[in-house]
BATI-280731 format. One line per field, with one value per residue: y, x, z of N, C-alpha, C, O in turn. Coordinates in steps of 0.1 Angstrom, whole numbers. Example, Ala and Ser with C-alpha at 12.3 -4.5 7.8 and 13.67 -1.06 7.14 Angstrom:
# BATI-280731
n_Y [-57 -22]
n_X [132 128]
n_Z [78 71]
ca_Y [-45 -11]
ca_X [123 137]
ca_Z [78 71]
c_Y [-33 0]
c_X [132 129]
c_Z [78 79]
o_Y [-33 11]
o_X [142 134]
o_Z [85 80]
***
This chain:
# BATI-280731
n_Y [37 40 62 97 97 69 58 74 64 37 41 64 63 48 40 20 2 -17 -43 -37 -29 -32 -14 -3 28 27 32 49 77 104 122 160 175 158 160 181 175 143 115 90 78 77 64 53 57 41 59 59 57 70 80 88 105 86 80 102 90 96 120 131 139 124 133 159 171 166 185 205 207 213 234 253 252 231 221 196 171 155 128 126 126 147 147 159 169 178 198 203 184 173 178 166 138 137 137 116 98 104 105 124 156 176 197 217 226 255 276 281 268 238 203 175 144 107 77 53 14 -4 -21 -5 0 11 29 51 81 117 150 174 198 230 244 259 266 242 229 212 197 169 158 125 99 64 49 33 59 69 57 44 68 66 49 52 76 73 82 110 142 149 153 140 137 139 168 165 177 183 181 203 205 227 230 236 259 285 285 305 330 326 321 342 358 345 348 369 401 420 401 377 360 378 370 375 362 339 312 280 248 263 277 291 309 315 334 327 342 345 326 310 291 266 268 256 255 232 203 173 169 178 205 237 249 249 234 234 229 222 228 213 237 252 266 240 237 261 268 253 265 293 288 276 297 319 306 306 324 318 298 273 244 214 180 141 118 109 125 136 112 105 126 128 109 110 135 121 113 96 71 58 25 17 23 30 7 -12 -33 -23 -1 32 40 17 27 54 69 82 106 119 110 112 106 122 129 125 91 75 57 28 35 25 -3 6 23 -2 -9 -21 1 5 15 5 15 29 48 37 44 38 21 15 5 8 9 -8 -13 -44 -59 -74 -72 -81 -90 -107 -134 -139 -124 -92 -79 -57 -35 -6 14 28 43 63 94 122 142 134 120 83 53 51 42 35 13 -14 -29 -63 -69 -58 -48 -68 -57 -34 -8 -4 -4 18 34 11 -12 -30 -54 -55 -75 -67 -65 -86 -103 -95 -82 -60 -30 -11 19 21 49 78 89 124 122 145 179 177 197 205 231 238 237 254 276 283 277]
n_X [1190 1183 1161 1164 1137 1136 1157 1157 1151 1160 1191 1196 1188 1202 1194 1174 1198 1202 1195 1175 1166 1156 1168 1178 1178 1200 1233 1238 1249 1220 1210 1211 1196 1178 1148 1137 1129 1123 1105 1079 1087 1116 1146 1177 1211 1245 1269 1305 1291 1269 1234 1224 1203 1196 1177 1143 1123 1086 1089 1114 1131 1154 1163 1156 1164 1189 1197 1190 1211 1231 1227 1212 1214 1220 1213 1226 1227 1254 1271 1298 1324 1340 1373 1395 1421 1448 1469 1512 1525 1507 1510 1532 1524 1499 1521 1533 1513 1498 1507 1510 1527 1523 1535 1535 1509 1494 1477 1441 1437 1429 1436 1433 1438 1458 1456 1472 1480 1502 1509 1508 1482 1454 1436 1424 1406 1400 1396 1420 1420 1434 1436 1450 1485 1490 1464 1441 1417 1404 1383 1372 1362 1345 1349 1366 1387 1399 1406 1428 1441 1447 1464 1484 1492 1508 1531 1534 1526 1494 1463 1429 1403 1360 1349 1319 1304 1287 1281 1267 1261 1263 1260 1263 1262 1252 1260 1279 1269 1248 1258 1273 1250 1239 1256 1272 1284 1304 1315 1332 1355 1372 1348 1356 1386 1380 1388 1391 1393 1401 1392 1374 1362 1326 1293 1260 1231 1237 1251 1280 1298 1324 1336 1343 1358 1351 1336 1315 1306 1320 1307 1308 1313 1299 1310 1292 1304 1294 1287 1281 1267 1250 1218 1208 1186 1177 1195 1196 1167 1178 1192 1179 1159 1180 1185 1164 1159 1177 1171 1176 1173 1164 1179 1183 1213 1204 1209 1235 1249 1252 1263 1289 1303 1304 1322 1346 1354 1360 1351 1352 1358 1342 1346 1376 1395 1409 1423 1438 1464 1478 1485 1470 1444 1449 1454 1482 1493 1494 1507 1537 1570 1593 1589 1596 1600 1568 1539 1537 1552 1575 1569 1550 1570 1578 1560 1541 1532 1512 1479 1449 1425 1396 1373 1347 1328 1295 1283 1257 1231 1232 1254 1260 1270 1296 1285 1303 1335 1346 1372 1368 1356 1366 1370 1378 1377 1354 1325 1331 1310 1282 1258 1238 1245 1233 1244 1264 1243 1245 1252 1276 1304 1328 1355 1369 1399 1414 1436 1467 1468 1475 1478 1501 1498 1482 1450 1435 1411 1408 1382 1357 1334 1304 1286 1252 1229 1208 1219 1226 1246 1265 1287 1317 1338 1368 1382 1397 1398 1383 1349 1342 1354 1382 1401 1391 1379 1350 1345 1362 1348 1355 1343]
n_Z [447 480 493 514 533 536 551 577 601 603 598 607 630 659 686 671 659 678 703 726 762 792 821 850 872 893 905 887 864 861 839 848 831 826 828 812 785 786 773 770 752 746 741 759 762 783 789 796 829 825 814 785 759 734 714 707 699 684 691 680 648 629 606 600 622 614 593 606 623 604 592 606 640 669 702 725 748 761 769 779 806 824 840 869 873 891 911 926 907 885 853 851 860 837 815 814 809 785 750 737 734 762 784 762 762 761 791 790 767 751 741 721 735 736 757 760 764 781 760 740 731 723 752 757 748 742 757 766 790 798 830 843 856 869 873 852 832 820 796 795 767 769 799 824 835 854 876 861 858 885 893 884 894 919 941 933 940 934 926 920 905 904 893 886 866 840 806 775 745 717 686 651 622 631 656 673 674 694 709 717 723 742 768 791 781 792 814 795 777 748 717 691 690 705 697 676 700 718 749 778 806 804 817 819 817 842 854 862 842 823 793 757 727 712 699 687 658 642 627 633 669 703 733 768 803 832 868 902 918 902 886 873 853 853 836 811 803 791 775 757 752 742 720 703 684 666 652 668 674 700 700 702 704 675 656 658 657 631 617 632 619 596 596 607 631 658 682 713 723 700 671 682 705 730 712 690 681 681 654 637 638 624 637 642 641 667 685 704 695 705 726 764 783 781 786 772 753 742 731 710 697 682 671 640 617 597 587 595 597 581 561 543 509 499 473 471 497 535 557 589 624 625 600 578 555 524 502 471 479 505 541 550 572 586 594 617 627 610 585 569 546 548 530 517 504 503 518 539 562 584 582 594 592 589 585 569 535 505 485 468 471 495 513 509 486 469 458 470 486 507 529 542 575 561 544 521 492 489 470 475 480 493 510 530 556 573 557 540 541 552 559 584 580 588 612 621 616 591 569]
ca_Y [42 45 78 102 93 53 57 88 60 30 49 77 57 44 32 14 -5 -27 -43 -29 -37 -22 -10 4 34 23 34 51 88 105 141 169 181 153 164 192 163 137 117 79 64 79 52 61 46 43 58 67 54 80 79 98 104 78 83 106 85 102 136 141 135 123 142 169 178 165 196 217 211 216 248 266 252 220 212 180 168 145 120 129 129 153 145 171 165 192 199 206 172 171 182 150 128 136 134 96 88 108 97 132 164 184 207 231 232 267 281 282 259 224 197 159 131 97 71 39 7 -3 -29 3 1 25 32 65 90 129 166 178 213 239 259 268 258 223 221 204 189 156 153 115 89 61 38 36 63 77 44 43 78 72 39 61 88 65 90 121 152 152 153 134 141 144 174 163 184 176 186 202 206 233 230 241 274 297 283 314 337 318 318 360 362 339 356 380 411 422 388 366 360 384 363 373 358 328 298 263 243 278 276 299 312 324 337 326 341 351 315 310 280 267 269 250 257 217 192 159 168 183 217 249 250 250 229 241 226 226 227 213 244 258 256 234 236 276 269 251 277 304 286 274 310 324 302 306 334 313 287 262 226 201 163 133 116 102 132 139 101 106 136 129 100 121 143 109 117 84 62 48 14 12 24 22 0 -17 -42 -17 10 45 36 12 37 66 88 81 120 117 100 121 103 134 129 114 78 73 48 27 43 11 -12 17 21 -12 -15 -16 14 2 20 -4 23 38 51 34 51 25 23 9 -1 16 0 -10 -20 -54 -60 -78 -65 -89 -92 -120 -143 -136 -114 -88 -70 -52 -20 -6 18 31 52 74 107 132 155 126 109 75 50 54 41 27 -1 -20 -46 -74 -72 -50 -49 -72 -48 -27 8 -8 -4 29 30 -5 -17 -46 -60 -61 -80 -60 -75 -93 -115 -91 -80 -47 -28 1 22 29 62 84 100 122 117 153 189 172 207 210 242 238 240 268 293 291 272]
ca_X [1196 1175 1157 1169 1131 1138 1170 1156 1148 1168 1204 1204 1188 1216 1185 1173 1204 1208 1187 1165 1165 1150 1178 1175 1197 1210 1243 1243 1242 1213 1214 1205 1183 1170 1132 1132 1129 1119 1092 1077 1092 1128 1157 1186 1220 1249 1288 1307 1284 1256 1225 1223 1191 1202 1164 1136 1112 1086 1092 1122 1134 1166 1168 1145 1173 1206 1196 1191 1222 1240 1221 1212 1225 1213 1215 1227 1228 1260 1273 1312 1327 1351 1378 1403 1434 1452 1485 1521 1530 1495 1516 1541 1515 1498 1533 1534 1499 1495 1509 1515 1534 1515 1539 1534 1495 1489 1462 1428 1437 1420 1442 1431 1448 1454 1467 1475 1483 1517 1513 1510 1472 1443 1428 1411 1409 1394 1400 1424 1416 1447 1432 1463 1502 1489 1453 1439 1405 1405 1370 1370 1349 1336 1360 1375 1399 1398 1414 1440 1454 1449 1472 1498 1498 1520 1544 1532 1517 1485 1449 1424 1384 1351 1341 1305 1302 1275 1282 1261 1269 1256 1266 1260 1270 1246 1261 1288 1259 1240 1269 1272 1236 1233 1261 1275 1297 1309 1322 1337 1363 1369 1348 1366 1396 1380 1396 1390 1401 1399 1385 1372 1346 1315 1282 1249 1222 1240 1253 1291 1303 1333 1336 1354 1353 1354 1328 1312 1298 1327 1300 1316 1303 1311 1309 1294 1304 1281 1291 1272 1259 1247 1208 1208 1168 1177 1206 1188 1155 1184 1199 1169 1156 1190 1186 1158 1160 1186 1166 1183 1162 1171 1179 1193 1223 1207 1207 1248 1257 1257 1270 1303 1310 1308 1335 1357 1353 1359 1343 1362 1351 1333 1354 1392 1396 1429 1429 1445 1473 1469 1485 1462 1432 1451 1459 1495 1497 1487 1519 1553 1581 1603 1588 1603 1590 1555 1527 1531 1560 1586 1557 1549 1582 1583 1549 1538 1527 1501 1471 1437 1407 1394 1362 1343 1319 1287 1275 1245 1233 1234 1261 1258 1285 1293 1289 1316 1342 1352 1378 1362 1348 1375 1362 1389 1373 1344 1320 1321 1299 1275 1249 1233 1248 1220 1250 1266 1235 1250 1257 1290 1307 1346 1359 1381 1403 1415 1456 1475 1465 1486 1485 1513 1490 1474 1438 1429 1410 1404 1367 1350 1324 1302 1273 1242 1228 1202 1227 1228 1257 1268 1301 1323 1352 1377 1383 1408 1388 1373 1338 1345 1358 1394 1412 1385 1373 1338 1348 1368 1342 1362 1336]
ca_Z [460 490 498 533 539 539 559 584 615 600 590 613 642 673 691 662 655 690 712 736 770 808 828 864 873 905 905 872 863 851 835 854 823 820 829 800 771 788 767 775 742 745 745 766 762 790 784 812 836 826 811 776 750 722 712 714 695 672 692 673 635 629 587 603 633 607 587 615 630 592 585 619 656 675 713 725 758 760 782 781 815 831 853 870 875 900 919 915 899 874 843 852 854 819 807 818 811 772 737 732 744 775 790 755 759 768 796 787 754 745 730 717 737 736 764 757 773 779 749 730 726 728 761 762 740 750 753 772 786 805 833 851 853 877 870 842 833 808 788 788 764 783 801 836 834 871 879 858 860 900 894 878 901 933 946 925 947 921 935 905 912 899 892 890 861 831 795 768 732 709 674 642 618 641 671 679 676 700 725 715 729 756 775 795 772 802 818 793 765 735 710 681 693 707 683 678 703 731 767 789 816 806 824 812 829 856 863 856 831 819 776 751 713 708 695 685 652 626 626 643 681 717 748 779 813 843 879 910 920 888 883 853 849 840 824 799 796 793 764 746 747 742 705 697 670 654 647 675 683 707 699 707 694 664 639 663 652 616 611 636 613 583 602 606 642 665 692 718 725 691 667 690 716 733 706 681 683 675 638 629 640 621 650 648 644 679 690 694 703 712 739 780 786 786 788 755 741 737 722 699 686 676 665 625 612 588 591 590 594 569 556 529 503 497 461 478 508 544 565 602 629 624 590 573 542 515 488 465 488 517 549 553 579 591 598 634 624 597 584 554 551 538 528 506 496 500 526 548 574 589 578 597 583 600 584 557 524 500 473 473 475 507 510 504 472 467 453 477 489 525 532 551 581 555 539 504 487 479 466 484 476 506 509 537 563 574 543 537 551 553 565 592 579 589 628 624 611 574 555]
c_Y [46 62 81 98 80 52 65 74 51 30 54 71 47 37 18 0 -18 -32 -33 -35 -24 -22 -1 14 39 27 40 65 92 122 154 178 175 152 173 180 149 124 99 68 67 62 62 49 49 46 65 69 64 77 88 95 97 82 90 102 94 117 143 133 137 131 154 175 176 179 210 215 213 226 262 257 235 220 199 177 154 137 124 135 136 148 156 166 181 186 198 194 168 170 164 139 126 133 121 90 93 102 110 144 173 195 224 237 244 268 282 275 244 219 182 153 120 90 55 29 5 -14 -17 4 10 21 38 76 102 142 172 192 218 247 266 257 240 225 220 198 181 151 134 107 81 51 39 43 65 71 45 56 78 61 45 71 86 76 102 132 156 149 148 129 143 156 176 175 178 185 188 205 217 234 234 258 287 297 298 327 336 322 333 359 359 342 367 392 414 411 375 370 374 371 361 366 342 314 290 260 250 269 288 300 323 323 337 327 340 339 314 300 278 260 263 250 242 210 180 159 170 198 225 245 250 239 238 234 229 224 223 224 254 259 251 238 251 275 263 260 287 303 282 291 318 321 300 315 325 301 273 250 218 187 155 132 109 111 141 126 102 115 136 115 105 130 137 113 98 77 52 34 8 9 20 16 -6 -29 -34 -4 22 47 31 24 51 76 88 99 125 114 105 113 110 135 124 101 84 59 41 27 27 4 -6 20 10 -18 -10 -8 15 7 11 3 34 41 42 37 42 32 17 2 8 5 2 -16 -37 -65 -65 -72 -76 -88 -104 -126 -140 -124 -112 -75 -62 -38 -19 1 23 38 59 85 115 137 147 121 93 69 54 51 37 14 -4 -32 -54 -72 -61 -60 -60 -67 -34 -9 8 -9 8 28 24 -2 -31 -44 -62 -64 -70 -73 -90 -106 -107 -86 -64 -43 -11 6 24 41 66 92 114 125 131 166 180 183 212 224 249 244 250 278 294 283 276]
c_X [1184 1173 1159 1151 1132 1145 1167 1159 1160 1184 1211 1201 1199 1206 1178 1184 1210 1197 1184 1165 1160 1163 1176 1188 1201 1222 1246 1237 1230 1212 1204 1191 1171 1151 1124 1125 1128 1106 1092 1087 1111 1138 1172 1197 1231 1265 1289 1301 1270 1251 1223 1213 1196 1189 1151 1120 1103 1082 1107 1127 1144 1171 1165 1159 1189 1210 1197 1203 1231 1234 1220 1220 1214 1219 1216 1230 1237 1268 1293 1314 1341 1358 1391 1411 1444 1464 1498 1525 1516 1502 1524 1533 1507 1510 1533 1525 1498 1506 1515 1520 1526 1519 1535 1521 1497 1476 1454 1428 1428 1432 1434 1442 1445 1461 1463 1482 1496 1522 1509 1490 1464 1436 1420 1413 1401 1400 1406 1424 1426 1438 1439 1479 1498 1478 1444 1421 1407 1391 1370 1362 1345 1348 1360 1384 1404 1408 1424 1451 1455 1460 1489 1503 1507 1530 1547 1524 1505 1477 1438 1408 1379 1350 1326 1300 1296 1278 1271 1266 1263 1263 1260 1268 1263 1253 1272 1278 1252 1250 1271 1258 1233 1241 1267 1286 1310 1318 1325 1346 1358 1363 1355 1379 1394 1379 1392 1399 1404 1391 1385 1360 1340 1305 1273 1238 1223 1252 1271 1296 1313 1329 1341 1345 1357 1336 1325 1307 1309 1318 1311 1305 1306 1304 1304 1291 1301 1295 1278 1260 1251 1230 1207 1198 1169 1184 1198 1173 1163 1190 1190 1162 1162 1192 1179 1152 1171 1181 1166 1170 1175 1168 1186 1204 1222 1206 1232 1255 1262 1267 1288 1308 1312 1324 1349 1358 1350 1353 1347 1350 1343 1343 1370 1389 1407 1432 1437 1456 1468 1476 1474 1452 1439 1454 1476 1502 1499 1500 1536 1563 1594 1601 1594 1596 1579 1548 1529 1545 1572 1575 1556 1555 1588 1572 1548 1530 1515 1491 1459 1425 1408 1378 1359 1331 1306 1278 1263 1242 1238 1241 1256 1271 1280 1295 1304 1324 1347 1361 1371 1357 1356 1370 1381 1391 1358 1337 1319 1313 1293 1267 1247 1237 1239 1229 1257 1257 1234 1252 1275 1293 1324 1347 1371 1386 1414 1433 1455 1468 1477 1486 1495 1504 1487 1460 1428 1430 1407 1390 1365 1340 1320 1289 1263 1241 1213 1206 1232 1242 1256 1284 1300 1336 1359 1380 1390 1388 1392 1364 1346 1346 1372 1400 1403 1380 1360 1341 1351 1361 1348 1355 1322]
c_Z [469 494 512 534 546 548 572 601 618 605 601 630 653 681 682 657 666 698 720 750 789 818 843 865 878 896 890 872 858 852 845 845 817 822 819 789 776 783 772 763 736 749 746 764 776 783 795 827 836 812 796 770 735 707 719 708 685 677 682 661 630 615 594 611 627 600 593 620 620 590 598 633 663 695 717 745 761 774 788 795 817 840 856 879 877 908 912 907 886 860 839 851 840 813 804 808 793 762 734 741 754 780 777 755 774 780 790 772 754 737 728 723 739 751 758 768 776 767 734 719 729 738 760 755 744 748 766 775 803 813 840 851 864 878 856 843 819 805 781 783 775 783 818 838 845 877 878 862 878 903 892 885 913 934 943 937 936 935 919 915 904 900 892 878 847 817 783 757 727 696 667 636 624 656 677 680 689 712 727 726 741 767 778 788 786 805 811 780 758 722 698 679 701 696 685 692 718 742 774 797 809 812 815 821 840 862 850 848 824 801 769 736 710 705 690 673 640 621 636 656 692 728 762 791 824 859 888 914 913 890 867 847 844 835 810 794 791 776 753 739 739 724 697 683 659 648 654 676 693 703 705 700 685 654 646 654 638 612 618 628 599 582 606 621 652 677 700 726 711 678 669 702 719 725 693 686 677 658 630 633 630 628 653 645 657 696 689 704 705 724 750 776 787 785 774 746 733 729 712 688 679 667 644 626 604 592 586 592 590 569 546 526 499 482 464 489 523 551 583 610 628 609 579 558 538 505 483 474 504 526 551 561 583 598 613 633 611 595 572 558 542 528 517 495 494 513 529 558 572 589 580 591 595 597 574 546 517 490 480 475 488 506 505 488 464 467 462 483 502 524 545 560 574 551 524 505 484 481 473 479 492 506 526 546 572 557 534 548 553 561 577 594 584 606 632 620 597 566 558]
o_Y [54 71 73 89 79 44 63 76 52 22 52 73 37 27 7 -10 -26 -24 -22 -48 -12 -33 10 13 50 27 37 68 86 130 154 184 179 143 173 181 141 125 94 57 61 53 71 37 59 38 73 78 66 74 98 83 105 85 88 107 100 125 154 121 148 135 162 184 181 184 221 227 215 230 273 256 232 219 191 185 143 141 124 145 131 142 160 160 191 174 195 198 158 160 155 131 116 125 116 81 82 95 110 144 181 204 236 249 244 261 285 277 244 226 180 156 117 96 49 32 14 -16 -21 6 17 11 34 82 98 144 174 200 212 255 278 246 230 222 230 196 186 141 131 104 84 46 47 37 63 77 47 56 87 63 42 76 95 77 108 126 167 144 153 122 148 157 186 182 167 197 178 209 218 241 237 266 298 306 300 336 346 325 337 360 366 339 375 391 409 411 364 381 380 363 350 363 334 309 289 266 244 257 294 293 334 312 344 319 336 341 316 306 288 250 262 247 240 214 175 148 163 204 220 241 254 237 247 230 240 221 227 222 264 249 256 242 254 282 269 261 293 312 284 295 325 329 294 311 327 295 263 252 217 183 159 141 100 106 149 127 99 112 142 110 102 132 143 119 91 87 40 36 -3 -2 11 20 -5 -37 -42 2 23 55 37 34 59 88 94 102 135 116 104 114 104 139 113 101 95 50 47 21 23 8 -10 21 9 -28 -1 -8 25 5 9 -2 44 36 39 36 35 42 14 -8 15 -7 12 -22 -42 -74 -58 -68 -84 -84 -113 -119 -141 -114 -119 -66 -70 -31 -26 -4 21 44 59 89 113 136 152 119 88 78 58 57 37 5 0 -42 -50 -75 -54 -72 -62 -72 -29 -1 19 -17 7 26 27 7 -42 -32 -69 -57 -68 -84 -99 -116 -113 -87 -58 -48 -3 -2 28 45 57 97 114 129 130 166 174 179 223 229 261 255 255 289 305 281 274]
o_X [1176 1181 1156 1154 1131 1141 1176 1168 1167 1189 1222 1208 1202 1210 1177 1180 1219 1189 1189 1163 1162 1166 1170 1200 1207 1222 1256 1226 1227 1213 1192 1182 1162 1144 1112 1113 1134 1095 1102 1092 1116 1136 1177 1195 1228 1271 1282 1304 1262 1258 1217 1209 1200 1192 1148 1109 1109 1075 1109 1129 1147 1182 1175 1165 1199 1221 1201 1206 1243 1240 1224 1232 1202 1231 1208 1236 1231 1270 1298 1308 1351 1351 1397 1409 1446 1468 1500 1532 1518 1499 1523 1535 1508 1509 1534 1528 1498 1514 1525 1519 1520 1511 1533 1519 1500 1466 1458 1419 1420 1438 1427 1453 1434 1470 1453 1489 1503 1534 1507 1487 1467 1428 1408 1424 1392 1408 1398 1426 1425 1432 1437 1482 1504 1476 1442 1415 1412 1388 1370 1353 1341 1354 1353 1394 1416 1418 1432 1462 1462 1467 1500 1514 1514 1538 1557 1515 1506 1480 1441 1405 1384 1349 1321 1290 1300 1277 1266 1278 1253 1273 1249 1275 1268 1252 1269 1281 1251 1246 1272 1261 1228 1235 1269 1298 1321 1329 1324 1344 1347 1371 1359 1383 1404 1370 1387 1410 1409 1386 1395 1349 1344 1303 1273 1234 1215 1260 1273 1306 1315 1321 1352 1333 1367 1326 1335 1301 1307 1322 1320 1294 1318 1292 1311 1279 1305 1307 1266 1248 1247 1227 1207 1199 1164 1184 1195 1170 1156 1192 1193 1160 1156 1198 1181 1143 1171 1187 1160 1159 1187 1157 1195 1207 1231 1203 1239 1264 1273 1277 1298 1319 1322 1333 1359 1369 1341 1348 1347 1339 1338 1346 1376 1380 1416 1441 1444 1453 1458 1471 1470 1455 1430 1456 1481 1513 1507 1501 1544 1565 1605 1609 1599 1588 1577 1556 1524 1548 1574 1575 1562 1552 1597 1573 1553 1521 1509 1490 1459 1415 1415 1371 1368 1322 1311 1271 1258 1249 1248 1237 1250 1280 1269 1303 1313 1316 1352 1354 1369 1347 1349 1365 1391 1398 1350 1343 1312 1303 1300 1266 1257 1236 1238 1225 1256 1259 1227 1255 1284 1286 1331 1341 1380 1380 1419 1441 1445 1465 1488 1494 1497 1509 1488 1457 1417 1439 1404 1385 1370 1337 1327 1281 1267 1247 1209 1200 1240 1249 1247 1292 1291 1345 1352 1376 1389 1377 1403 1370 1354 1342 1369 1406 1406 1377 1358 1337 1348 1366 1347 1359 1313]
o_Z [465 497 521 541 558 556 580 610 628 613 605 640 647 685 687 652 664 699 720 750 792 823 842 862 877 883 884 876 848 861 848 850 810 817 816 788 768 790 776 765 727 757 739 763 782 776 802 835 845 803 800 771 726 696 731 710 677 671 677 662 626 613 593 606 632 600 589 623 625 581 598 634 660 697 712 751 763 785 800 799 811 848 846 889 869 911 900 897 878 854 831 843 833 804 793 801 787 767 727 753 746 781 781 752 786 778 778 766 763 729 738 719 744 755 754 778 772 765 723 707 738 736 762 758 752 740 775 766 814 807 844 846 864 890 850 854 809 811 769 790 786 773 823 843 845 881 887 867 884 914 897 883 916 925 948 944 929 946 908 925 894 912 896 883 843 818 779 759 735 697 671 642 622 664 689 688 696 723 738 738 749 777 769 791 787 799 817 773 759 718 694 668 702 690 696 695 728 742 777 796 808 817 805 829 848 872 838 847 816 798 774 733 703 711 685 671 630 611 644 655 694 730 765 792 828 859 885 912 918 897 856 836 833 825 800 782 783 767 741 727 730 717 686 674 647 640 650 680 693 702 712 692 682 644 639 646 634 605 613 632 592 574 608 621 651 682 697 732 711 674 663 708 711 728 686 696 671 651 621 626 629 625 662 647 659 708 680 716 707 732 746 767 792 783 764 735 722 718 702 676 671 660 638 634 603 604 574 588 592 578 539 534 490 481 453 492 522 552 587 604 630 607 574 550 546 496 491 477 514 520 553 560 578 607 620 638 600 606 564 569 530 516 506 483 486 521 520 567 561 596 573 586 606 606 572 546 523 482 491 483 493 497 500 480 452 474 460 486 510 519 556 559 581 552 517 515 477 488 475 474 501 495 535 543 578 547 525 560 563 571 581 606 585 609 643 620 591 555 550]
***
């Protein structure tokens, strides 16, 4: 079995695993913080039309910052775009446009939703967050969403805008300490009471920010949402200082990548995309048909239920997206993504399959076979995701 040394650049690397190429960035965002961490041999990738740190080359070490963000707190600087969706008809529109029910999410709450196409496939997946009875903010991956829900809105009194607002992450089991310290007693939430999944305004260093106990990692942690007029350049000295007793570092997203696939945590465009339903992907939790018409819903109800992504456990061998799955000689599917998990010891990644199993169990649990991108052979079990933490304990502060 390969040593977390062998795998550190390899494994955990997201820069490493794709070409390389010089990109200009005309018309493309780039991070308001991006001057703090800046270094000549960083590689930056594009979601959502903005610029993110995929790599920071040999300023930072992907085992070195996986441990740090499993033991004390990590900073991340992510690309996830907001869009805010306002007025009296906003509610009716999410209704249309989501997979799942909207009118019950509470004020200052966070939910997960999906939309889908009207062939009942995945669009866009994200974090829906309540700030009043008709305004709304929708944390989406990377896609065109703006579009769509502005296609959907014809006849509706909604208003659907950038915010222009920049997201940072801070995760790990120090992270609510961190967020204790770095702001105002005075001016924000009771933390004890702030839950998974919560939202609110806090003040950091004077400067106001909207909150969300949500993240990219499967660690406990919080989101914090920037505004134009913010200064970011102190927001970030405010928050590095702010975590510095806890041990906090900043990285990119190659010591983030591993660990949200550990957490069975998805990737729209990589992992879902509009060629699968939210069955096959597993999200058919996701999906309530008590619900009015929506987006999807007739296709849906008629679609098979079979679920095709899974996890699989690698008796050897670090997987990569791409990589093909075998029964005997037969390709019966393929890794979108991959990686060493320190925390396992063991390659791991999602493995999609191309149809239903023809054993009557399905595929969970099944022994087969995927070729690296070398040509070798190695053996995998299937396994239910997410790797481990199944009751999401870890996020909530209960592990």
């Amino acid at each position: 079995m390969p040593n977390q040394t062998e795998n550190s650049k390899e494994s955990l690397g997201y820069a490493s695993s794709h070409n390389i190429i010089r990109l200009s960035a005309k018309r493309y965002e780039q991070s308001p913080y991006l001057s703090k961490y800046m270094v000549d041999e960083a590689v930056f990738g594009l979601y959502a039309n903005r610029f993110y740190p995929l790599s920071l080359g040999e300023s930072g070490d992907p085992i070195t910052e996986y441990w740090k963000l499993r033991k004390e707190a990590m900073l991340y600087d992510v690309p996830e775009k907001p869009l805010e969706i306002k007025g009296p008809d906003a509610e009716k529109l999410l209704e249309h446009v989501f997979t799942r029910k909207i009118s019950s999410l509470k004020r200052w709450r966070a939910r997960y939703a999906i939309a889908c196409t009207p062939s009942g496939h995945i669009l866009m997946d994200g974090v829906l967050i309540r700030l009043a009875a008709d305004h709304f903010w929708y944390v989406q991956a990377d896609g065109p969403f703006e579009s769509w829900l502005v296609a959907h809105s014809a006849g509706l009194d909604v208003e659907i805008s950038d915010p222009y607002s920049w997201v940072l992450q801070i995760q790990g089991p120090k992270s609510m300490e961190i967020l204790e310290a770095a702001t105002d007693p005075n001016d924000r939430p009771d933390l004890d009471s702030f839950g998974y999944f919560y939202a609110g305004k806090f003040r950091f260093g004077g400067q106001e920010c909207l909150v969300t106990r949500t993240g990219w990692t499967g660690e406990m942690g919080f989101e914090i949402y920037s505004n134009p007029q913010i200064d970011h350049l102190a927001l970030w000295d405010h928050l590095l200082e702010s975590g510095r007793p806890f041990g906090m570092g900043f990285g990119s997203l190659e010591s983030m990548g591993i660990r949200r696939i550990e957490a069975g945590i998805l990737d729209n465009g990589t992992d879902i995309d509009t060629t699968m339903t939210p069955f096959e992907a597993g999200l058919g939790a996701f999906v309530n048909f008590k619900k009015d018409q929506f987006v999807g819903r007739d296709a849906l109800e008629a679609a098979d239920q079979t679920q095709l992504l899974f996890g699989l456990l690698c008796d050897s061998g670090t997987p990569s997206s791409g990589c093909e799955l075998l029964v005997e000689e037969e390709r019966v599917g393929r890794f979108t993504t991959g990686g060493y998990s320190p925390t396992l010891e063991q390659g791991i990644g999602y493995a999609r399959f191309d149809h239903p199993s023809e054993n009557k169990g399905g595929w969970l649990g099944q022994n087969l076979h995927w070729i690296d991108k070398e040509g070798l052979t190695h053996s995998g079990r299937v396994v239910n995701l997410p790797f481990y933490d199944e009751e999401k304990r870890i996020p909530r502060g209960l592990a």
